[in-house]
DRENDONU-928715 format. One line per field, with one value per residue: residue number from 1; x, y, z of N, C-alpha, C in turn; residue in three letters. Coordinates in steps of 0.001 Angstrom, whole numbers, always signed. Last residue first. Example, Ala and Ser with C-alpha at 12.3 -4.5 7.8 and 13.67 -1.06 7.14 Angstrom:
BEGIN
k (2  1)
n_px (+12850  +13190)
n_py (-2250  -5690)
n_pz (+7080  +7800)
ca_px (+13670  +12300)
ca_py (-1060  -4500)
ca_pz (+7140  +7800)
c_px (+12900  +13200)
c_py (+30  -3300)
c_pz (+7870  +7800)
r (Ser  Ala)
//
This chain:
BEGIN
k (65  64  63  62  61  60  59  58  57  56  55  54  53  52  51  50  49  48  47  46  45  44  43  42  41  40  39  38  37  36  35  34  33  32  31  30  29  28  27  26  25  24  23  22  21  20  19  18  17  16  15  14  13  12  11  10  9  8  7  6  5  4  3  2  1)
n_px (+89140  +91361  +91602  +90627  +93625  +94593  +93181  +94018  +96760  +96796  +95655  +97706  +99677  +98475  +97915  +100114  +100571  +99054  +99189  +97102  +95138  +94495  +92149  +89310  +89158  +86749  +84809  +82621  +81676  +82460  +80987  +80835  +84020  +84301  +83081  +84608  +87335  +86792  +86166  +88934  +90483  +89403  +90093  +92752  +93434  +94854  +96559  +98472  +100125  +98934  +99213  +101929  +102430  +101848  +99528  +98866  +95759  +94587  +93257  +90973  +89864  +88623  +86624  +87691  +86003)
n_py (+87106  +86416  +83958  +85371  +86340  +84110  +83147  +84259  +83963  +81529  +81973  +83286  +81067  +78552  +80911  +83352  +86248  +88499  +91326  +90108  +89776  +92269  +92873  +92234  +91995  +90626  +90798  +87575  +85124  +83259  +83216  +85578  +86089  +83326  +85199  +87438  +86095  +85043  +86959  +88760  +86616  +86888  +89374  +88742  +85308  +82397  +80604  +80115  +81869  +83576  +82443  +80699  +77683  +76458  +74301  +72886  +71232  +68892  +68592  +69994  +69893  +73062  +75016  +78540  +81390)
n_pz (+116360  +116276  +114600  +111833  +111204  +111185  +108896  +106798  +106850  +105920  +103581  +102001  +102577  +100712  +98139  +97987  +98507  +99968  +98737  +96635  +98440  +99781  +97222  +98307  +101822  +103250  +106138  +107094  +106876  +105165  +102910  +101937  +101888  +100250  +98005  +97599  +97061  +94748  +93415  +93405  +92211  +89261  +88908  +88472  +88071  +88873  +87855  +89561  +88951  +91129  +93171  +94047  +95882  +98216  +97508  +94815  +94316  +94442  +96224  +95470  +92276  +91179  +89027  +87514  +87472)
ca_px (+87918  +91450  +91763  +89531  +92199  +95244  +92993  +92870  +96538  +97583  +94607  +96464  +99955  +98971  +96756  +99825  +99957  +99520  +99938  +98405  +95432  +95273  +94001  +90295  +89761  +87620  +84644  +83203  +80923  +83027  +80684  +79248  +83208  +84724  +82956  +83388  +86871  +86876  +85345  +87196  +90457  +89009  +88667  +91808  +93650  +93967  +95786  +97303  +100632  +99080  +97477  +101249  +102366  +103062  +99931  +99853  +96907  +95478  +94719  +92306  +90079  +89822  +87236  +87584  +87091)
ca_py (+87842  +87137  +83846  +84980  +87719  +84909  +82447  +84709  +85391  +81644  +81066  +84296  +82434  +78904  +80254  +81954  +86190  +87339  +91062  +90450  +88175  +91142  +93241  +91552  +93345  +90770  +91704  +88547  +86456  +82990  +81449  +84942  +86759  +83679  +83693  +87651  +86930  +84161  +86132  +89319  +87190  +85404  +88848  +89821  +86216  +82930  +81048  +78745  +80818  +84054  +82509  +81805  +78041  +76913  +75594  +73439  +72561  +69003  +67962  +70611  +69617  +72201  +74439  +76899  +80679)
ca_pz (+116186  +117419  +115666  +112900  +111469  +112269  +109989  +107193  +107092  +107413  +104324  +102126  +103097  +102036  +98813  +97875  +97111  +101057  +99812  +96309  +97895  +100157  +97627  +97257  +100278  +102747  +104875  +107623  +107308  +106863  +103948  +102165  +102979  +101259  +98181  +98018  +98377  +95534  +93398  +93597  +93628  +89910  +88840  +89867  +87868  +89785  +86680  +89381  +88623  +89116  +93122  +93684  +94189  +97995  +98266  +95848  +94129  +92866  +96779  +96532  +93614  +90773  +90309  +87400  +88100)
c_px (+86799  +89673  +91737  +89779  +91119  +93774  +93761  +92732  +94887  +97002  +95842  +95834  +98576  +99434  +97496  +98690  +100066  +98943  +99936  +99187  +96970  +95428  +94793  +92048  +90394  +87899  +86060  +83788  +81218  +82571  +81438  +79880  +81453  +84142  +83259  +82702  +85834  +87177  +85658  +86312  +89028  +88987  +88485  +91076  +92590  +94464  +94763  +96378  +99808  +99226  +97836  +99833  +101620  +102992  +100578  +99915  +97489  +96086  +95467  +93056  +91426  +89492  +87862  +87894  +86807)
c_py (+87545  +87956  +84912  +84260  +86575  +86142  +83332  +84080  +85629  +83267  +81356  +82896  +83091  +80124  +79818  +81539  +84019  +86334  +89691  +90643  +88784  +89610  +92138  +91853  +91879  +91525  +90993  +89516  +87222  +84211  +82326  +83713  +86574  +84886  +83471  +86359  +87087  +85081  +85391  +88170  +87380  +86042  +87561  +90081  +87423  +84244  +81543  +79077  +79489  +82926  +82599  +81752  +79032  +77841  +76874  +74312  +73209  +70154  +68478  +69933  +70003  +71402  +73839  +76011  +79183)
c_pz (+117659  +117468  +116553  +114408  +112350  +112319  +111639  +108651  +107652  +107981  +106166  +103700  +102558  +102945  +100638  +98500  +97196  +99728  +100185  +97593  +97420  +99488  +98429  +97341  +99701  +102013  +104807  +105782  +108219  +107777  +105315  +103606  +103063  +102384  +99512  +98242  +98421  +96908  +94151  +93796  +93891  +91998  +89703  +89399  +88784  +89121  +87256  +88691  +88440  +88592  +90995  +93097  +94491  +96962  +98356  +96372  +94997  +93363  +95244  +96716  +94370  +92206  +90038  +88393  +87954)
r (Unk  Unk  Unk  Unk  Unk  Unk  Unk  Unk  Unk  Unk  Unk  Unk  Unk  Unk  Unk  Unk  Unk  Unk  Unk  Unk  Unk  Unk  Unk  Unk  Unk  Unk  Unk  Unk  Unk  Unk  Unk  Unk  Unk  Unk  Unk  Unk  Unk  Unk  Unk  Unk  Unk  Unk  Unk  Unk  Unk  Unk  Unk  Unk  Unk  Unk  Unk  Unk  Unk  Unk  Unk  Unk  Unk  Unk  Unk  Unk  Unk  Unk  Unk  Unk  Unk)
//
């Protein structure tokens, strides 16, 4: 997966569209469940398929954790 800085990528814009393919998911969920230690399913990147809607989704799972 190629970093990018974060003001370069829109939110809004689909994970397919920022050339986030399901490998890259896999990698950036298991990236995510080392730093916020907790389990992610790669899958939900296809249910909650924009970086702003997967990050609203993760943040509702650790507001009730």
């Amino acid at each position: 997966m190629r970093r990018r800085e974060p003001a370069s990528i829109d939110p809004l814009r689909p994970f397919n569209e920022l050339g986030i393919d399901s490998l890259d998911a896999i990698t950036l969920t298991g990236e995510l469940e080392r730093d916020l230690g907790c389990s992610i399913d790669p899958a939900v990147i296809l249910e909650h398929p924009t970086p702003h809607a997967f990050a609203i989704h993760l943040a509702s799972r650790t507001d009730h954790a």
